[in-house]
C-alpha positions as CSV (number, residue, x, y, z in Angstrom):
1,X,-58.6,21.3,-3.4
2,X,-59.7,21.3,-7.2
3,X,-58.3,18.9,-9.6
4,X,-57.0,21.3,-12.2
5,X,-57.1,25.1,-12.4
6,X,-57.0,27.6,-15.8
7,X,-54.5,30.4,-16.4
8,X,-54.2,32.3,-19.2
9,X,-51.0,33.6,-20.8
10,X,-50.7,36.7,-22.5
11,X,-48.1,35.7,-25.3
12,X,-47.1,38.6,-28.4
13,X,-46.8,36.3,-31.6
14,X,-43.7,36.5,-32.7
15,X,-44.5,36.5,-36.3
16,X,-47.0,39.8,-36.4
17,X,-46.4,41.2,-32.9
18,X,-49.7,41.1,-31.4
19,X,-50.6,40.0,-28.2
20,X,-52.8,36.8,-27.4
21,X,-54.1,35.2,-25.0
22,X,-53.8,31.3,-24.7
23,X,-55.6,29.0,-22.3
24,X,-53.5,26.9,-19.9
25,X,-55.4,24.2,-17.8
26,X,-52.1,22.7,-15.0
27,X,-53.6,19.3,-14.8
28,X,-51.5,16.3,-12.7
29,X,-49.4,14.0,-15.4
30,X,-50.6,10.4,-15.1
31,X,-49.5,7.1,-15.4
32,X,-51.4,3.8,-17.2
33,X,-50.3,0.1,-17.5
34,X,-50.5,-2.2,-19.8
35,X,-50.6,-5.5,-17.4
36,X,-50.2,-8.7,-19.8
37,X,-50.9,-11.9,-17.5
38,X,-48.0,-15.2,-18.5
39,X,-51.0,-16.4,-20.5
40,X,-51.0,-13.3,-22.8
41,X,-54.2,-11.8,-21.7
42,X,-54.6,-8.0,-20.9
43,X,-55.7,-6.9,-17.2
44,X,-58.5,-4.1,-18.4
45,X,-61.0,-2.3,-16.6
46,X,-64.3,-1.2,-17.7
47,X,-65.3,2.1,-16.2
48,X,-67.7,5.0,-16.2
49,X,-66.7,8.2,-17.3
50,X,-68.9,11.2,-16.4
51,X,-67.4,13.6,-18.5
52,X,-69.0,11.6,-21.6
53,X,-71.7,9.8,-19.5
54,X,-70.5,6.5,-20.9
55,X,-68.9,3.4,-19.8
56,X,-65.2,2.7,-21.9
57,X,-62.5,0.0,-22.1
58,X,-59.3,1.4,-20.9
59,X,-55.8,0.3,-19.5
60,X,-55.5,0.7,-15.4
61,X,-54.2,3.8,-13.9
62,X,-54.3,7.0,-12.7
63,X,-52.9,11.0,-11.6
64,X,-49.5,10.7,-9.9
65,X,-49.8,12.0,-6.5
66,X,-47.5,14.8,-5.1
67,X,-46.6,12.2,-2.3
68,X,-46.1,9.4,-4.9
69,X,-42.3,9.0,-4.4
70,X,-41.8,7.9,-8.5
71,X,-44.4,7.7,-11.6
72,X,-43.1,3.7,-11.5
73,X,-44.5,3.0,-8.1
74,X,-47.7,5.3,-9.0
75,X,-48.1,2.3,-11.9
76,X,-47.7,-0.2,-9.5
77,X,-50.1,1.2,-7.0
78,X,-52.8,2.0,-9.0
79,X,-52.2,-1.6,-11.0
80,X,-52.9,-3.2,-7.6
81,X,-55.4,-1.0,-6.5
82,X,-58.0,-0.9,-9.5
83,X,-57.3,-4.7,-10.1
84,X,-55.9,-6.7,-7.5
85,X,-53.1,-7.4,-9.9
86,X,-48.9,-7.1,-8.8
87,X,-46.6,-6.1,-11.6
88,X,-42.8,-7.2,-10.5
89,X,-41.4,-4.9,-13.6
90,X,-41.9,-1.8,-15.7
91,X,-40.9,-0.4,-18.6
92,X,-41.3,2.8,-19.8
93,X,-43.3,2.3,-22.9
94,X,-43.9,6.6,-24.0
95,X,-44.6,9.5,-22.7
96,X,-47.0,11.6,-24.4
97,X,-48.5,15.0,-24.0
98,X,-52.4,14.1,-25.0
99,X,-53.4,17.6,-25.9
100,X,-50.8,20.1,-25.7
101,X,-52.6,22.9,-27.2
102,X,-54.1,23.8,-23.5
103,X,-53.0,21.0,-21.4
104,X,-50.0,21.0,-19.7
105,X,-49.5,17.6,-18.3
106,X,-47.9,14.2,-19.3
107,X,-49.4,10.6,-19.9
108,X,-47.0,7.8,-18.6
109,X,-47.5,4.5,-20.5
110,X,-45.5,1.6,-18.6
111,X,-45.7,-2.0,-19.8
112,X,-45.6,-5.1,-17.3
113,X,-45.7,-8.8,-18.2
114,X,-46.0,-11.5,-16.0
115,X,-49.0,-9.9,-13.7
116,X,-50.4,-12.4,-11.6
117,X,-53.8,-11.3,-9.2
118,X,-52.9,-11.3,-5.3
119,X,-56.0,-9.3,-3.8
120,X,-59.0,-8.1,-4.3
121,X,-59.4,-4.5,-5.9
122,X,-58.8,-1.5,-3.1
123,X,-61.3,0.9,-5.2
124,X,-61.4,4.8,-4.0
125,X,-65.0,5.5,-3.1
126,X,-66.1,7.4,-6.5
127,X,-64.9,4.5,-8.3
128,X,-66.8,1.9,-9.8
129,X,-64.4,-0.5,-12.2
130,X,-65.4,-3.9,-13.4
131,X,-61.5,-5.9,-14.1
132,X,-61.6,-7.8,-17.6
133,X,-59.1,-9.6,-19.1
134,X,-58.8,-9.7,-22.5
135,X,-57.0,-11.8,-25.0
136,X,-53.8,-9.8,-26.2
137,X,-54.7,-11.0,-29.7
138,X,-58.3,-9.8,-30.0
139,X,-56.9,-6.2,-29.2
140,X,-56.3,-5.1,-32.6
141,X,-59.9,-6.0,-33.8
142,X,-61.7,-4.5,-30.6
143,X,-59.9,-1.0,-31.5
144,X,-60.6,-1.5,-34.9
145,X,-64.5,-2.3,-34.1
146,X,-64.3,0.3,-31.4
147,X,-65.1,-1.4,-28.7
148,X,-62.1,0.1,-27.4
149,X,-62.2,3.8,-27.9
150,X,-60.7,5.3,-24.9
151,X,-58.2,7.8,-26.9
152,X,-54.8,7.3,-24.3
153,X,-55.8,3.3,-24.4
154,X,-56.0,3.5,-28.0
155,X,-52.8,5.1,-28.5
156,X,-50.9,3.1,-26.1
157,X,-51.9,-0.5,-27.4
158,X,-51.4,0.5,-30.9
159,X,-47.9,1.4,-30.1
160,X,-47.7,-1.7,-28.4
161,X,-48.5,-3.9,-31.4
162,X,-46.3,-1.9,-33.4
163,X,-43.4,-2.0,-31.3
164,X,-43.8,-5.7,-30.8
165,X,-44.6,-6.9,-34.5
C-alpha cells in the first residue's frame, strides 16, 4: 500500500482554451494538536524528518486513518500515542489546505488545554520522537529565531497567539 499516489488531470483553461495538464498527488488529510499542560507549557515533539534529513520542532499528530471513526479521536490517539499525554477536550482550531496547488488533502489543527501525561509514549516502529515541553510564552521567540520552523507548526501557533491576544 503506498502512502500517496499522482494523477494528472487534463483541464482546457477556460480563459484561452487550451488543454493542460496539472499534477494531483491524493495524500491522507491529517490532524495536529496543540496540547497546553494547566501550567501553560506546550507538549512538543522533536523528530526526524527524512524528507529534509533534519531533526524539527513540531506539534503532535499524524494521517487520519480510514478506520479512524472521527479526525477528533485521530487527535486524541495520536496525542497519547506520540506523548503519553490525554487530552479530555478539543476544539477545532482551522483547517487548512497546506499546498493546494498539487495536494489534495487537509491539515486539522485541534487545540486541547488541561493535558496531563498518563503513559509512556506507544511509538510506531519508524518513529523516533523525543516529548518536550515548552513554555507557551517562549513560543513566539523560538518561531521568530527559528528554532521552530516546521511550516504546519508555524502556522498553527501563530494563529494561536493571534486568536488568543
Amino acid at each position: 500500500m503506498s502512502l500517496f499516489s499522482i494523477r494528472i488531470n487534463r483541464c482546457r483553461s477556460p480563459r484561452t482554451g487550451r488543454e493542460h495538464n496539472f499534477y494531483i498527488i491524493d495524500f491522507p488529510s491529517w490532524v495536529q494538536i496543540i496540547p497546553i499542560t494547566p501550567d501553560d507549557r506546550l507538549v512538543m515533539i522533536r523528530q526526524y524528518r527524512h524528507g529534509c534529513g533534519q531533526i524539527f520542532l513540531e506539534l503532535p499528530g499524524g494521517l487520519i486513518d480510514k478506520d479512524d471513526l472521527s479526525p477528533d479521536k485521530t487527535a486524541k490517539r495520536e496525542l497519547l500515542e506520540e506523548t503519553g499525554y490525554l487530552a479530555e477536550d478539543l476544539s477545532l482550531l482551522t483547517s487548512t489546505y497546506p499546498q493546494p496547488a498539487v495536494l489534495n488533502h487537509i491539515g486539522l489543527t485541534y487545540l486541547t488545554r488541561g493535558v496531563k501525561k498518563v503513559t509512556e509514549p506507544n511509538l510506531d516502529p519508524a518513529e523516533d520522537i523525543e516529548v518536550c515541553l515548552v513554555e507557551l510564552q517562549r513560543i513566539p521567540e523560538m518561531i521568530r529565531d527559528g528554532e521552530i520552523n516546521h511550516g504546519q507548526t508555524v502556522m498553527a501557533l501563530s494563529l494561536y497567539f493571534l486568536l488568543n491576544k
